[in-house]
N, C-alpha and C positions, 0 to 999 in steps of 0.2 A: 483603384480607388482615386477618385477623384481632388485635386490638392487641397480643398477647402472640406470635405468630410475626410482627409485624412490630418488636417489641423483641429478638425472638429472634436477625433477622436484622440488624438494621442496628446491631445493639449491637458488631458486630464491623468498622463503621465508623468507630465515636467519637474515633478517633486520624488518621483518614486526611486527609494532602495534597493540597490539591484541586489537583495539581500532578503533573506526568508525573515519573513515576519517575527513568526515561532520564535528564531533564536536572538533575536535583535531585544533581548529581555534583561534589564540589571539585575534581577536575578538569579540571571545563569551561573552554576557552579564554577566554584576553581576547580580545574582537573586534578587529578590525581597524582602521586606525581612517577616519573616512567620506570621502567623496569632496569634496574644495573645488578647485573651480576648473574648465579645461578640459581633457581627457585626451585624444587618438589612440592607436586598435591596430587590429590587422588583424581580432579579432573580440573583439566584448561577447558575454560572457553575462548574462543578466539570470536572478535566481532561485538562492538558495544554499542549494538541499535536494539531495537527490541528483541531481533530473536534471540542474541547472546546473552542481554537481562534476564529475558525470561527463564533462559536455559538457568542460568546461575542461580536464578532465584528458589526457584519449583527444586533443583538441586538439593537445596539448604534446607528448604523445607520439608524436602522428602527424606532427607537424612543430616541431621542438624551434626553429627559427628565429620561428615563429611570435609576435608580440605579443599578448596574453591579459589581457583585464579580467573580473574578476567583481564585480556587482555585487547587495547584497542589501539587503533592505529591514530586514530589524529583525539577527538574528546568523543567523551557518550552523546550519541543523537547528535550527531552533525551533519551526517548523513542524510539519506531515507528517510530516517525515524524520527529527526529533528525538523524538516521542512514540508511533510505532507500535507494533506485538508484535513484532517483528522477525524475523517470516517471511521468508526472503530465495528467494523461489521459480525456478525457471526457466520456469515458463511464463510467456510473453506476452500469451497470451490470457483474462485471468482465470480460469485454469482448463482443464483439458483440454474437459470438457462445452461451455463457450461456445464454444471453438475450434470442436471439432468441428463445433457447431449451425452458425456462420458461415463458415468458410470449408475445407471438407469437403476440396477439390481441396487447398488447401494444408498441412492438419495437419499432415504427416509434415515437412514441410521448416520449418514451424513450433518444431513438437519440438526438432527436432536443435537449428536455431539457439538455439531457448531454453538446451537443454542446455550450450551450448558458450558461451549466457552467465554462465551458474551459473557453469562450470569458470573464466570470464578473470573473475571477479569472486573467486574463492579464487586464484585463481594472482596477483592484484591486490593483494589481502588481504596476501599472503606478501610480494611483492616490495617495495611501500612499508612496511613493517612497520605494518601498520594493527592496534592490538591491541582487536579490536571484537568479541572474544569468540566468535568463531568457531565453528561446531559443524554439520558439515555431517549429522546427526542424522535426515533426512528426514518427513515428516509422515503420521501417522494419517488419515481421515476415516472416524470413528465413526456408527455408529448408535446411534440410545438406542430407536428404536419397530421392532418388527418387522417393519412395510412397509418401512422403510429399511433393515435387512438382509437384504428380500429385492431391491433396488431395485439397493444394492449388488454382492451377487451377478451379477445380473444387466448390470450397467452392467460390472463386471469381465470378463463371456466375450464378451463386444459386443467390447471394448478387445481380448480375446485375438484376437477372430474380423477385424477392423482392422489389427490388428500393431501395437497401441499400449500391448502392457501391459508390454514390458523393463522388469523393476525393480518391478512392484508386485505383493503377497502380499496374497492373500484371509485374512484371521483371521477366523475365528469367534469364537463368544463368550467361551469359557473361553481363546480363543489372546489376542482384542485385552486381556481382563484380567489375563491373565498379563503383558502388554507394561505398563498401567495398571490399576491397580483402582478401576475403579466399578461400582457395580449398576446404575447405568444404560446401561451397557454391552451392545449385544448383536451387534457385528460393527464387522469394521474393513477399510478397506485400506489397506495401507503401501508409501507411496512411499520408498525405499529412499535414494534417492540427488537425487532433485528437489526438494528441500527445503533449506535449512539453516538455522539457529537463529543469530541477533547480536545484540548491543546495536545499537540504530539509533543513537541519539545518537554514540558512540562511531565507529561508522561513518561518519558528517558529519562528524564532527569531524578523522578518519585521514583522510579527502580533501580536508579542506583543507590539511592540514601538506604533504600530497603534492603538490597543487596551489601552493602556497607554495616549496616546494623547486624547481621546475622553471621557477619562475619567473614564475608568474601573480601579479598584481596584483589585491589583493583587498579592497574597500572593502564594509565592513558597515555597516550604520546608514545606506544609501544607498538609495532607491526611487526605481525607474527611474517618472517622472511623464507623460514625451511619447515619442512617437516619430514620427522625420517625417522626409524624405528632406535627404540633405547632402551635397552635390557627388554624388560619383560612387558616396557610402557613404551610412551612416544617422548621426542625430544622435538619442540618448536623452537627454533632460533630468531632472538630479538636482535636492534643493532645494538644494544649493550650487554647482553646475557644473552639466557637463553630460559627454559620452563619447561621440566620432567617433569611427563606427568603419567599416571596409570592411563587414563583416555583421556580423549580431545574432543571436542564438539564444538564445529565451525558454524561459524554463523556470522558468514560476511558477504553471501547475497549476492552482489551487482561487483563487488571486486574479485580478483583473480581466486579461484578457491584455489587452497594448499595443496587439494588432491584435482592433479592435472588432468585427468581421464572423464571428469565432472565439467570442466569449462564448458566444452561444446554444448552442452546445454541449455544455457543460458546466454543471452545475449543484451546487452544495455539498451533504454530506451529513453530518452528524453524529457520529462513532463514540466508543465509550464505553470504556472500561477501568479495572481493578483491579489491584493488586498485593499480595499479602499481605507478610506478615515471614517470615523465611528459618526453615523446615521445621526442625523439630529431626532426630536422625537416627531417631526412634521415627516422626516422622508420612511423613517421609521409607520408612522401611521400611513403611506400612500404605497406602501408593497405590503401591508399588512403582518404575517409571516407571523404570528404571536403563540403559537406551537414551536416554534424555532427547529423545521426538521431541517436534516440535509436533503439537496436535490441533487439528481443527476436526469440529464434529459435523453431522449429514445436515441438518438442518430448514432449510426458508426462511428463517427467522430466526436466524441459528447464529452459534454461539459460537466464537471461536479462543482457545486455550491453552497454554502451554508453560511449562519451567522458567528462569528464569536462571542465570546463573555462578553464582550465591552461595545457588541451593535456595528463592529464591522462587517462587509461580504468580502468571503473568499471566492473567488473566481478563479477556477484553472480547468486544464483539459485541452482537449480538442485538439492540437497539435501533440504527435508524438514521432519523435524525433532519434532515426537510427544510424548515428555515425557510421563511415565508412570505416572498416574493419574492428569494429565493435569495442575503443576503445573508451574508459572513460577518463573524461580531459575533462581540469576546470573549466575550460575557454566552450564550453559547450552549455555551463548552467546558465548563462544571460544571452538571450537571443532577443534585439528589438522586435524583430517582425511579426514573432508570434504574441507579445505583449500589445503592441499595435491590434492585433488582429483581434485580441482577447477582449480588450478596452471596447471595441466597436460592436461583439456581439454580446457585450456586458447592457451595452446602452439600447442595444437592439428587443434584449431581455424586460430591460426596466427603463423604459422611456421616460419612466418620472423622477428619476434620480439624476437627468440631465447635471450637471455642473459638480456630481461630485465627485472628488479624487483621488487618485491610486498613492497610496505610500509608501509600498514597498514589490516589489514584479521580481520573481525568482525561479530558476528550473535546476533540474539536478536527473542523477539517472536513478532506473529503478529495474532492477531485473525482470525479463521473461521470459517463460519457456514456450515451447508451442502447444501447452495445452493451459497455459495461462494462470493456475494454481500449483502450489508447493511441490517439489517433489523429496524423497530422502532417500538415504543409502548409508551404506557404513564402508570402513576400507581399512588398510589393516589388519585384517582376523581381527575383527568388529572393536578396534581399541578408538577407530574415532567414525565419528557419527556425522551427517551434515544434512542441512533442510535448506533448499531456495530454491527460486524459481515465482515468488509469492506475485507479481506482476502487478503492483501496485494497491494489493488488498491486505495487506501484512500487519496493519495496525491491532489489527484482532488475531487474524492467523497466526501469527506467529508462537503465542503462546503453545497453540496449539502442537504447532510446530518443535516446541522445544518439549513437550511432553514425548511425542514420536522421537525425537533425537535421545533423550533419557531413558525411553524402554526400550531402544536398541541397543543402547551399552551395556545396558541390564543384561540383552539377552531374555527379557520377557515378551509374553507371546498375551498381546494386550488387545480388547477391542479395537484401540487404533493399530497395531501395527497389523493386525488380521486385516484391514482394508486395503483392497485393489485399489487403491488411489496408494497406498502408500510403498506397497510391493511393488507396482510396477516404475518405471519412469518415461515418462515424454519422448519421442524421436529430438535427438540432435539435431542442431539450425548447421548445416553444409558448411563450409568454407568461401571463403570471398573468392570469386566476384557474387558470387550463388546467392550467399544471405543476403548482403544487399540489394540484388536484383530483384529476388524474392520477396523481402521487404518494400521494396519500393514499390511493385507490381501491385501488390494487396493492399497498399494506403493508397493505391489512386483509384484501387476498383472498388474499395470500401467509401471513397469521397465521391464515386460515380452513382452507387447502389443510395446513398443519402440524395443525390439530387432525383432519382429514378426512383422516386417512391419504394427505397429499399429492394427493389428489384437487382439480383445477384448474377454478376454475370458467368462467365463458363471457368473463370480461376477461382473466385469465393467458393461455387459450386463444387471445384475440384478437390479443394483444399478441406473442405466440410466434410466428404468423402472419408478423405483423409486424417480427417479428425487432427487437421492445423489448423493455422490462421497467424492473425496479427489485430492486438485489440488496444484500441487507442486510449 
């Protein structure tokens, strides 16, 4: 990049917080306060982002006699759950395309179930007064290159000829600009109803009051350190106590899980994000955008975006980013270069919003497995339960996710736990030097296949086979 388009672009970084929007809120709760001493309940959960909320919640409510500990290692939603775009999806499967690709037999019953988590996630929203800015608004997925509007089209009459397209509208070019305007715009499909638009922060934050009101016991600033069998239950060890409990159910995703044999599984990934300052109503009228969906565009490398409550864009994506030996480190959530890089295909996006500026630029890690959606298992002689893998689509899934972690402690034999997405799990990511090499191989042939009109070379191909990858 050239010195004066890279002063072009990053001059509209010069004020920004290297710090997630979401949680830079005076709102934000006082924590809880941490765990001293020895505690009993009939169930721990460990991890306080969405899926251990959720898990705790749905708990309470499934059995309000119930005794309920939550334990989290630094505050609720500081994580994942506190700094995402706040896509809040119904599908499970990362996507209807993965689904599809893995488990053909099941899509449909897939679907529904997703759907019908969307729906108890707003009916959830409504009934604890959760005010997390809500907007069930549905999402674009745009093309910017004309093999991807023809790819689109196409992937559209597939889904018609399937019975998979209730709810989504093919936009051509002047329709998806009419919805947004960008020149780089040249076809869209709009998911009408499968999408919705939230504050993540705000959403962590409404589950735990709810959580708190029903009677869960919530100690933050507490990392669960051991886990290891205790009488007839488990015992987790804090650095001041410790918490017996009958079962366990984990739900810490991207950090080291308590049950060792589970890591390889998952592996950290980097994601990056923008937020500008809130649109006047001039730049606000020259992108249009007055449906307020979320976007994400076609390329391997793709970007997701939407508006906030208050008329800001969120800008992130496109770089994802796989530390060498898969560790997660603070010193990995602030990265200039891909903020730089984000600023410039921001501007590249919306040429009419020239001059305005970023206020806050933030990354964080977020788990993946190689088939890019949820997986679960239990361990123990079934006293503790655990779901991750969710690869940046958790904001919805998870609930879901914590219903699957609950009927396996149950020991019931549920529509979800009957699904082969749930029974089986992922092949394991290798050991170093392998995963990063392997990693790295596939984000340059996945950055090659985006400049080749998506044209896949003989590792995507293999790997497709194989029913892996790596998805940015």
């Amino acid at each position: 990049m050239a010195p004066s388009a890279m002063t072009r672009w990053t001059g509209s970084l010069s004020e920004a917080q290297p710090a997630p929007y979401w949680l830079d809120d005076p709102g934000r709760p006082r924590p809880e306060p941490a765990l001293t001493g020895t505690e009993t309940c009939d169930l721990l959960v460990v991890g306080g982002g969405y899926s251990g909320l959720w898990t705790a919640l749905i708990a309470k409510e499934r059995d309000p006699r119930a005794d309920v500990v939550l334990v989290e290692g630094r505050e609720v939603g500081w994580a994942a759950s506190g700094r995402n775009g706040g896509f809040c999806a119904a599908s499970l499967t990362h996507g209807l395309s993965n689904g599809l690709t893995r488990w053909p037999d099941e899509i449909h019953k897939l679907e529904e179930l997703g759907a019908r988590n969307l729906d108890a996630i707003e009916e959830a929203v409504a009934r604890h007064g959760i005010d997390c800015e809500f907007e069930r608004t549905g999402e674009i997925d745009v093309a910017t290159e004309p093999y991807q509007a023809r790819e689109l089209r196409e992937w559209h009459a597939e889904l018609e000829q399937k019975g998979l397209a209730e709810g989504l509208e093919l936009l051509d070019r002047d329709a998806v600009r009419e919805q947004v305007a960008s020149p780089t715009f040249e076809a869209g499909l709009w998911d009408h109803r499968g999408v919705a638009m939230l504050h993540p922060a705000k959403l962590a934050w409404g589950l735990k009051e709810a959580c708190l009101r029903l009677g869960v016991r919530v100690h933050e600033r507490t990392p669960a350190l051991t886990l290891r069998p205790y009488g007839a239950g488990m015992s987790v060890g804090t650095p001041y106590g410790a918490v017996r409990a009958r079962q366990v159910a984990l739900g810490t995703n991207v950090f080291p899980n308590l049950v060792k044999r589970v890591r390889s599984y998952t592996v950290p990934v980097y994601d990056y994000a923008l937020m500008t300052e809130p649109l006047t109503d001039a730049q606000r009228e020259s992108i249009g955008w007055k449906n307020r969906q979320g976007l994400g565009d076609s390329a391997n490398q793709f970007h997701y975006f939407r508006l906030s409550a208050d008329n800001r864009i969120l800008w992130g994506g496109y770089d994802a980013v796989y530390p060498y030996g898969g560790r997660v480190r603070a010193e990995h959530d602030d990265r200039p270069e891909t903020y730089a890089k984000l600023a410039k295909h921001f501007f590249t996006c919306f040429p009419q919003l020239e001059g305005v500026r970023f206020t806050h630029a933030w990354g964080g890690a977020i788990d993946t497995c190689s088939r890019f959606s949820a997986f679960f298992g239990t361990a123990h002689q079934g006293k503790v339960a655990y779901a991750a893998g969710y690869t940046g689509l958790g904001v919805g899934a998870t609930r879901f996710g914590a219903e699957v972690m609950l009927d396996l402690l149950a020991g019931e034999r549920t529509e979800r736990t009957e699904l082969e997405m749930v029974r089986r799990k992922p092949l394991p990511f290798p050991p170093e030097p392998l995963a990063w090499t392997g990693i790295a191989l596939t984000k340059w042939s996945l950055a090659r296949a985006d400049a080749h009109e998506g044209r896949r070379n003989l590792w995507l191909r293999t790997l497709d086979r194989l029913g892996l990858g790596f998805d940015s």
